[in-house]
C-alpha positions as CSV (number, residue, x, y, z in Angstrom):
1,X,16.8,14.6,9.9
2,X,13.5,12.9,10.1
3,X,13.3,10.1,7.2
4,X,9.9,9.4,5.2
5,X,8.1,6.2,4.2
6,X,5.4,5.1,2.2
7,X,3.4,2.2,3.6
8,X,0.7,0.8,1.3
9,X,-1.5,-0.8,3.8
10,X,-4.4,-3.1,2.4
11,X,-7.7,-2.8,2.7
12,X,-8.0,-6.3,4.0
13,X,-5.4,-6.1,6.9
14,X,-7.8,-3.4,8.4
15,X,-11.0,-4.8,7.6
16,X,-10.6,-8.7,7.3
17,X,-14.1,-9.3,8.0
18,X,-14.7,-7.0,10.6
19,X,-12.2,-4.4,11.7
20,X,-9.0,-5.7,13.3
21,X,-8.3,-3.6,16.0
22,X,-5.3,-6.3,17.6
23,X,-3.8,-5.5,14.1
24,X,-4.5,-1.6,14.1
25,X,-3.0,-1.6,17.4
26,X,-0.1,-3.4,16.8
27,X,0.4,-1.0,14.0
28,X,0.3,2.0,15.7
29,X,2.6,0.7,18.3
30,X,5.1,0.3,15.9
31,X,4.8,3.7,14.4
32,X,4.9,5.5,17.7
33,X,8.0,3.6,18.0
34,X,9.9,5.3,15.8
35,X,9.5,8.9,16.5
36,X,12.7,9.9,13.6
37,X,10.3,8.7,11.2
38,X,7.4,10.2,9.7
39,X,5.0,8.2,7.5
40,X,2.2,8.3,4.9
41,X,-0.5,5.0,5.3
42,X,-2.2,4.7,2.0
43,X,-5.4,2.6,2.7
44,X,-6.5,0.1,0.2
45,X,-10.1,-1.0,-0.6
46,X,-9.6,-4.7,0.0
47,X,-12.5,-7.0,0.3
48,X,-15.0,-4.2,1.0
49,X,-14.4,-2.8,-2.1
50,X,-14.2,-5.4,-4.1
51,X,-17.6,-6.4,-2.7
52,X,-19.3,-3.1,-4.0
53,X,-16.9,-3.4,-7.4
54,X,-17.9,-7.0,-8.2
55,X,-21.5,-6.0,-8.0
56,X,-21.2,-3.1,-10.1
57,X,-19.5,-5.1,-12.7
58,X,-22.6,-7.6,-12.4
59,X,-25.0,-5.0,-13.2
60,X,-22.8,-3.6,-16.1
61,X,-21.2,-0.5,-15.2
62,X,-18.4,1.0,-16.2
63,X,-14.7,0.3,-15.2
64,X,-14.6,4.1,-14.4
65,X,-17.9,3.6,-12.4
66,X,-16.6,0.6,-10.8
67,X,-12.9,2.5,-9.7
68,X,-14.7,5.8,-8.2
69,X,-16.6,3.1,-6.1
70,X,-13.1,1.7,-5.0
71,X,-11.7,4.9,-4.5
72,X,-14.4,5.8,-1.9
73,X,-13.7,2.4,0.0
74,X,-10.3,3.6,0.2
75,X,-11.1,7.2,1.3
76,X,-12.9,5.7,4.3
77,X,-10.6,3.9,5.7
78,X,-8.1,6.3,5.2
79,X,-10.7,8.4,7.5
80,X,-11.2,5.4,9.8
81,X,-7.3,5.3,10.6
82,X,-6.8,9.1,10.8
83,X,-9.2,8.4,13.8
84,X,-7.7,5.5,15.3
85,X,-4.6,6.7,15.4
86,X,-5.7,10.2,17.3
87,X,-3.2,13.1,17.6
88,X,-0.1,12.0,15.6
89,X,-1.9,11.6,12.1
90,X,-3.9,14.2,9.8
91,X,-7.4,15.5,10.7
92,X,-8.5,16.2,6.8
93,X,-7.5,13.3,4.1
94,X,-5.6,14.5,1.8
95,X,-6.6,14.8,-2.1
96,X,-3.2,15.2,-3.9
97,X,0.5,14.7,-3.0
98,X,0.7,18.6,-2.6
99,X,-1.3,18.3,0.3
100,X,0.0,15.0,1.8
101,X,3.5,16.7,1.5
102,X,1.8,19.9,3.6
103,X,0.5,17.7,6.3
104,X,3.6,15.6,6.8
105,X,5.1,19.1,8.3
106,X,2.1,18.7,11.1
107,X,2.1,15.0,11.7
108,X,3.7,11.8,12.2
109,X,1.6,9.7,9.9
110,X,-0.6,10.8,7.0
111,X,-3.5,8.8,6.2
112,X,-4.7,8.6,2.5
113,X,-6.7,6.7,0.5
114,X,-6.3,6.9,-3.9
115,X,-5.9,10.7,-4.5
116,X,-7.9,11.1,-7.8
117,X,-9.4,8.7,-10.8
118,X,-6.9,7.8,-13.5
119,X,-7.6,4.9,-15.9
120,X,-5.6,1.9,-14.7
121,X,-4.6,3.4,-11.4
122,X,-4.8,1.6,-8.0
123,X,-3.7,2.3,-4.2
124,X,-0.6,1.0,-5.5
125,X,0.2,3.1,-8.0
126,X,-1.2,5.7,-5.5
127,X,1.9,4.5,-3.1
128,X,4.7,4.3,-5.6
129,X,3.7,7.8,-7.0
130,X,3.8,9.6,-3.8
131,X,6.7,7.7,-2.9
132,X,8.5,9.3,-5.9
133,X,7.2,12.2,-5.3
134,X,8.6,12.6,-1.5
135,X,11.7,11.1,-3.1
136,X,11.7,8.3,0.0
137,X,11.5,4.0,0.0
138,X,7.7,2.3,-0.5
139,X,7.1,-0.5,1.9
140,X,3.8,-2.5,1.0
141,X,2.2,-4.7,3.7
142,X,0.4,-7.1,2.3
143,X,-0.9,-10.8,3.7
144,X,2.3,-12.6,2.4
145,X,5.6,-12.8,3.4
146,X,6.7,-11.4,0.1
147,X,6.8,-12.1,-3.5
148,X,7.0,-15.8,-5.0
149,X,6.9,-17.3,-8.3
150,X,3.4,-18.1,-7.9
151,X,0.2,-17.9,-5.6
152,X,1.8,-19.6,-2.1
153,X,-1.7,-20.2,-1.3
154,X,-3.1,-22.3,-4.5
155,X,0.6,-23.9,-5.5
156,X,2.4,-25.8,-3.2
157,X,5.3,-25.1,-4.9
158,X,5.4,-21.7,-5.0
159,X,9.6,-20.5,-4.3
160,X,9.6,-17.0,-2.4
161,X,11.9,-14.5,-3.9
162,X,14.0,-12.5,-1.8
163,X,15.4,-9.9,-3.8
164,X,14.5,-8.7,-7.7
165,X,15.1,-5.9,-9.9
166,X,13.0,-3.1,-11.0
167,X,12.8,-4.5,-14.6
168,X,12.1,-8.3,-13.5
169,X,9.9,-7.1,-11.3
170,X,7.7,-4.9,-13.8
171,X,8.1,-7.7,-16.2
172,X,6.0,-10.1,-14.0
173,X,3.6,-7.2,-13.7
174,X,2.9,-6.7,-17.5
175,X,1.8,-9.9,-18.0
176,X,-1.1,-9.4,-15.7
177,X,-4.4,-7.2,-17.3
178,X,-5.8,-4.9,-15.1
179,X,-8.9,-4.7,-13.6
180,X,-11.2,-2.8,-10.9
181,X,-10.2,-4.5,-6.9
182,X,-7.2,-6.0,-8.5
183,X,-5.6,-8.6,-5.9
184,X,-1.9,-9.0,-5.9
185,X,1.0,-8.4,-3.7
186,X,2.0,-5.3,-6.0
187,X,-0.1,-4.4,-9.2
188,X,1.4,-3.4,-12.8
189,X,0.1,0.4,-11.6
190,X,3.1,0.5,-9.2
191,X,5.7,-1.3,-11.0
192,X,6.2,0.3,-13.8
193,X,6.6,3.7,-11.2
194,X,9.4,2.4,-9.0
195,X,11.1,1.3,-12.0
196,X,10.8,4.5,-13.3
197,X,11.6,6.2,-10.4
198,X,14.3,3.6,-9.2
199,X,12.3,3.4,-5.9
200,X,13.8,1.0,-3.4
201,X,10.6,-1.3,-2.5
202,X,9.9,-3.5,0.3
203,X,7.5,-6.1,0.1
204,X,6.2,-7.2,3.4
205,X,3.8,-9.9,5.4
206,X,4.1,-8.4,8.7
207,X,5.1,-5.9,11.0
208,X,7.9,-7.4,13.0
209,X,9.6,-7.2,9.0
210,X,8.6,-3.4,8.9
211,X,10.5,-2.9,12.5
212,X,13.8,-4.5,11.2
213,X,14.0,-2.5,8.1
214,X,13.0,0.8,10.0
215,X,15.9,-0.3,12.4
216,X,18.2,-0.8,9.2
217,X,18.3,-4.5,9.1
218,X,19.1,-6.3,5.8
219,X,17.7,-9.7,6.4
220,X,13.8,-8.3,7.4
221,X,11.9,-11.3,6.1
222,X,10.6,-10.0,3.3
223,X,11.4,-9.2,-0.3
224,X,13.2,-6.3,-2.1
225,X,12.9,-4.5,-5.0
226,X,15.6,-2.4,-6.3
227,X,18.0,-2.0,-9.2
């Protein structure tokens, strides 16, 4: 029996600057390495977005204004990576988990950016919704090795954090207030889904840790989420 994952793939690891296609290919090595798996990419806005939502929010528009603006960002590069990865993913991106479901029966990988506007949603929440939905494990790739007790790249002293629970976890979260092009490893949107939901998550700064838990390997590099 074929087993599903969610990966939550950030806008920023496909367009850093300009598109990283060393990445992309590297990424769809990987996938087409494991042929018992089937997969849904949800594509963040990253950087591009937030260029378009910090100058929305300059000129005074709304947060709603400023999220549809993200959402497109997200849609496109859900597009983008349909096309790059050819035959095995989706043709037509996918507006609701109904449809993502559909087109998992067709393809290896389904591409998606957010599905609709909801206040405080993100590509996240996006991920940890559909992962609920599908009833399979989230794995968010982000450009950190995992969680830590603080930002590794401003504190020095920042401790990584190998495993947590769903309630710690969503704790952390709360404290933060959201906003349109967010930035963080994974957002309140999501957390307080997988603890809902009890979804085993995987937080992740590279592929090689994506391979070992797709192999079934405890000690992947990253961190995990569960109960």
């Amino acid at each position: 029996m074929e087993k599903v994952w969610v990966i939550s793939l950030g806008g920023s690891r496909i367009v850093p600057d300009e598109v990283d296609e060393k990445f992309l290919l590297r990424f769809k090595k990987l996938i087409d390495s494991h042929p018992s798996h089937k997969f849904v990419g949800v594509t963040g806005g990253g950087s591009t977005a937030r260029r378009y939502i910090s100058a929305l929010r300059k000129l005074g528009k709304t947060t709603k204004s400023q999220s549809v603006s993200g959402i497109a960002i997200t849609r496109l590069h859900a597009e983008f990576m349909a096309k790059f990865f050819g035959k095995s993913a989706n043709e037509v991106i996918p507006k609701s988990m109904k449809d993502v479901k559909n087109l998992l029966g067709k393809n290896q990988i389904v591409f998606c950016g957010a599905l609709r506007y909801r206040e405080g949603n993100t590509s996240d929440g996006t991920s940890a919704k559909i992962s609920a939905y599908l009833g399979c494990p989230f794995v968010n790739l982000t450009n950190v090795k995992g969680l830590y007790t603080s930002d590794p790249g401003k504190d020095k002293g920042a401790k990584f954090i190998k495993e947590i629970t769903w309630k710690d976890f969503e704790e952390i979260t709360r404290k933060m207030k959201f906003k349109a092009g967010q930035h963080f490893v994974l957002d309140q949107s999501a957390a307080k889904v997988i603890l809902r939901e009890k979804i085993p998550t995987y937080i992740v700064g590279s592929l090689a840790a994506i391979d070992k838990i797709l192999k079934g390997k405890k000690d992947f590099g990253g961190t995990l989420i569960s109960g």
